[in-house]
N, CA, C and O of each residue as an XYZ file, in Angstrom:
276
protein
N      21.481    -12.644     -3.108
C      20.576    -12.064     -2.134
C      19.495    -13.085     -1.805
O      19.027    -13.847     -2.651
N      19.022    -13.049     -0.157
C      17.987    -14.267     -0.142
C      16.840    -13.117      0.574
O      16.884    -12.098      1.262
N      15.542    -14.237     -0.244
C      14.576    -13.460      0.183
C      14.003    -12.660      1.510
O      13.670    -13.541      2.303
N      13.809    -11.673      1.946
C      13.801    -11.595      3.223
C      11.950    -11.607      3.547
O      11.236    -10.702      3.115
N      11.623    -12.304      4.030
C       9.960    -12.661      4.591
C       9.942    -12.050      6.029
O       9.146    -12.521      6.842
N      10.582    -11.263      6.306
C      10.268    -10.469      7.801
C       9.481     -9.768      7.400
O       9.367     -9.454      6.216
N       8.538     -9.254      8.637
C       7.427     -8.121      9.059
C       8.415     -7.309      8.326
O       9.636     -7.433      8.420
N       7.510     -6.107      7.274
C       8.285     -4.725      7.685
C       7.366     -4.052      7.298
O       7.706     -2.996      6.764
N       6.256     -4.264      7.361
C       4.988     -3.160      6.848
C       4.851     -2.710      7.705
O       4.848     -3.600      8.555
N       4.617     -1.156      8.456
C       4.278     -0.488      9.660
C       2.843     -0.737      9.369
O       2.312     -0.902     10.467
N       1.831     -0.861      8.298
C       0.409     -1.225      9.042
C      -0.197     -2.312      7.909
O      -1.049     -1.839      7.157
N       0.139     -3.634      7.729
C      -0.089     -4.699      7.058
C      -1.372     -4.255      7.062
O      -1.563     -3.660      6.001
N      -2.350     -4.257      7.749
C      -3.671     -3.916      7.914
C      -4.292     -2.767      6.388
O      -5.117     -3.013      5.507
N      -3.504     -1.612      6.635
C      -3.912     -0.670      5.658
C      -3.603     -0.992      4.220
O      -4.313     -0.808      3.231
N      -2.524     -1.454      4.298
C      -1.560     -2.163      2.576
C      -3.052     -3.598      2.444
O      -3.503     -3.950      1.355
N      -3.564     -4.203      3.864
C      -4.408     -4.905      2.477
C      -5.389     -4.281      2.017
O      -5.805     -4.532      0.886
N      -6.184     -2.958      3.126
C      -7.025     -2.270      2.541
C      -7.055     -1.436      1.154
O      -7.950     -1.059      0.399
N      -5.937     -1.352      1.177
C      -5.356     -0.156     -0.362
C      -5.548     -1.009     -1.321
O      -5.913     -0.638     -2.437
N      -5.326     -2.285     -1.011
C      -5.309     -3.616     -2.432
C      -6.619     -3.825     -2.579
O      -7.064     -4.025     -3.709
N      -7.574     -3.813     -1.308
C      -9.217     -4.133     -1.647
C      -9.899     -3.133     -2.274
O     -10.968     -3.229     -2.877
N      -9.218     -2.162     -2.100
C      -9.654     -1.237     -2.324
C      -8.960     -0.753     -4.154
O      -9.816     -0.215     -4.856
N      -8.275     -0.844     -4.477
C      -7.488     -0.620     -5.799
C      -8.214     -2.017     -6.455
O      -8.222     -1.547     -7.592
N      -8.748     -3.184     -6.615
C      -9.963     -3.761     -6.817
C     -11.565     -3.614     -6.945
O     -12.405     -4.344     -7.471
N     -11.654     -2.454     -6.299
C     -13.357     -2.155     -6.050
C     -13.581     -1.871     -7.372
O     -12.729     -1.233     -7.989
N     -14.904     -2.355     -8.080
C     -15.597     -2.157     -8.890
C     -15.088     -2.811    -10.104
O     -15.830     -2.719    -11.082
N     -13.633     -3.655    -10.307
C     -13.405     -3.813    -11.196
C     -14.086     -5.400    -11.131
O     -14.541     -5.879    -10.093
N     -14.048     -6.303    -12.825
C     -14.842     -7.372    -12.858
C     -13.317     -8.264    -12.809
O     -12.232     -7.686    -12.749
N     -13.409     -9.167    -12.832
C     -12.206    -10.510    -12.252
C     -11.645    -10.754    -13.338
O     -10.696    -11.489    -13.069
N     -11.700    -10.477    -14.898
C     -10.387     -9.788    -15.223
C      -9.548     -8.587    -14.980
O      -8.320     -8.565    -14.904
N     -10.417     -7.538    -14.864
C      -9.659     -6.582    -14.585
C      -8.887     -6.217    -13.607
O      -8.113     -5.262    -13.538
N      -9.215     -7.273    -12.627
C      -8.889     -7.183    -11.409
C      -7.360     -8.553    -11.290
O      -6.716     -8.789    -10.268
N      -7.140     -9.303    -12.849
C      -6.237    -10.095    -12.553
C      -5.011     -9.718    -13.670
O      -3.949    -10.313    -13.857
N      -5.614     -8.376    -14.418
C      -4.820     -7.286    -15.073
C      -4.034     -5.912    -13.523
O      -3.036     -5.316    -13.117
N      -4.745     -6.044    -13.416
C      -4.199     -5.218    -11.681
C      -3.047     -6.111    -11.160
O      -1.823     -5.990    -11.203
N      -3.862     -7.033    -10.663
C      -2.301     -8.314    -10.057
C      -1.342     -8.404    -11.006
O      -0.283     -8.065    -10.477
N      -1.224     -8.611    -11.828
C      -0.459     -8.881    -12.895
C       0.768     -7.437    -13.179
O       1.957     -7.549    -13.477
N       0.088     -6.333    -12.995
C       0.532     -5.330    -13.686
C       1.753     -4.617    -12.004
O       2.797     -3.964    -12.022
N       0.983     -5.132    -10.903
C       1.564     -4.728    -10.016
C       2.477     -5.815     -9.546
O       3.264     -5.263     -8.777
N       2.812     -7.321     -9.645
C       3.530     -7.982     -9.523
C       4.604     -7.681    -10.295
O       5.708     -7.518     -9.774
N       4.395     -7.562    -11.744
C       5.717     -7.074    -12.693
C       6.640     -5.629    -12.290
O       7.858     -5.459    -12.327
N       5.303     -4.490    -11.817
C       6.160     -4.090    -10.962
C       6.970     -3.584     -9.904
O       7.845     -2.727     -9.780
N       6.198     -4.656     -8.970
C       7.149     -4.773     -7.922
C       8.869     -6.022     -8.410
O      10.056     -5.939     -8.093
N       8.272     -6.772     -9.060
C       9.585     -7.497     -9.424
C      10.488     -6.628    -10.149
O      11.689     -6.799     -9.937
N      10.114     -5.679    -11.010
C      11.378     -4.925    -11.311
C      11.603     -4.011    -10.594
O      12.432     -3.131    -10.825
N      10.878     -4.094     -9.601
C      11.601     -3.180     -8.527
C      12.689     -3.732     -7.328
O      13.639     -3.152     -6.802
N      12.242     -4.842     -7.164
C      13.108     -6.471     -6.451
C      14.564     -5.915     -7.401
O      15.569     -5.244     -7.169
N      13.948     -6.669     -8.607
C      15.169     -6.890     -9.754
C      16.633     -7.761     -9.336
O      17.795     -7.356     -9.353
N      16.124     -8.996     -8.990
C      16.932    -10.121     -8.276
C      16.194    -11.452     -9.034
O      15.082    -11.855     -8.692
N      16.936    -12.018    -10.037
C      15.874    -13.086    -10.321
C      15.988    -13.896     -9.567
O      15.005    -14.633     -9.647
N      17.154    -14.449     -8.285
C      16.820    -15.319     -7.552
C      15.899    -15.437     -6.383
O      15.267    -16.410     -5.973
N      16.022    -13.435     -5.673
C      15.055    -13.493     -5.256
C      13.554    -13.968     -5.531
O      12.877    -14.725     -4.835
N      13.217    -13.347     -6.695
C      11.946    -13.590     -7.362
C      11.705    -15.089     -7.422
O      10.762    -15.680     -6.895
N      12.505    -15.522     -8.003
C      12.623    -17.496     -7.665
C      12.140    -17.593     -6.550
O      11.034    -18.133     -6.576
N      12.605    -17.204     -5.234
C      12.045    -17.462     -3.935
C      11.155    -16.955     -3.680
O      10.539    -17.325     -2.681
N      10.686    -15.889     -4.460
C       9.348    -15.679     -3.854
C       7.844    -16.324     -4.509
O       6.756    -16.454     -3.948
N       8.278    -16.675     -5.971
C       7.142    -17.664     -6.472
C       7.046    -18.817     -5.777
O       5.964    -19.225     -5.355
N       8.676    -19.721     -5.517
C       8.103    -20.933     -5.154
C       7.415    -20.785     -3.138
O       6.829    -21.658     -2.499
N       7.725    -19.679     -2.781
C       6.741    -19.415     -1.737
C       5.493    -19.009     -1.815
O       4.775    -19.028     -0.816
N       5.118    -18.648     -2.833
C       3.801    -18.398     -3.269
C       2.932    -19.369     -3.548
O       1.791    -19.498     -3.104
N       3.873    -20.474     -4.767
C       3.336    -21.617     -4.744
C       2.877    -22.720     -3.746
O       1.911    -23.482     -3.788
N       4.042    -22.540     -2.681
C       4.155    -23.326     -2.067
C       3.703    -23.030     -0.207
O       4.197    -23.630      0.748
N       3.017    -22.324     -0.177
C       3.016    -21.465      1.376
C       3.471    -22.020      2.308
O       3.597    -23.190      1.947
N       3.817    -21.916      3.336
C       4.131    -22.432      4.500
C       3.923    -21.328      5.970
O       4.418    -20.233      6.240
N       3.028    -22.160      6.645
C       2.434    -21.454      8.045
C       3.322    -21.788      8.663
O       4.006    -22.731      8.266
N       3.678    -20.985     10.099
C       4.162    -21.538     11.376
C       4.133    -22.716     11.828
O       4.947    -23.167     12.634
N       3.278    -23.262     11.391
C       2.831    -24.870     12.144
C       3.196    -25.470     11.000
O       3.563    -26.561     11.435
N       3.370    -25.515      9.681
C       4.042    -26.165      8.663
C       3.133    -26.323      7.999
O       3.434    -26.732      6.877
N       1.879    -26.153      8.214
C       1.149    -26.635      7.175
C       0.137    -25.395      6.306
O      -0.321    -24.496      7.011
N      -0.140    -25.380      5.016
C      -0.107    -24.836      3.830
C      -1.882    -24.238      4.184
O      -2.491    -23.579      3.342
């Protein structure tokens, strides 16, 4: 399976508000216990380790439209 990076959020907008918001009040560990806890699981929800491969080294590695990071 290859990663698919298409649009498919009907409101990208609100999904980042829910994340700023699922952050409020916490201090910058707790808040990198949050990331952490919701990356693991969304990856076992993926449950593709190659996907997941592709999606770290896109993480690591970003790439804009114009090519540059």
């Amino acid at each position: 399976m290859k990663l698919d990076t298409t649009p498919r959020l009907a409101d990208p907008d609100a999904i980042f508000a829910l994340l700023v918001e699922a952050h409020r009040g916490l201090d910058a560990a707790a808040s990198r216990r949050l990331d952490a806890r919701l990356v693991l699981i969304l990856a076992n929800h993926i449950g593709e380790d190659a996907v997941l491969r592709q999606a770290i080294a896109l993480a690591q590695n970003p790439v804009t439209p114009t090519g540059s990071a």
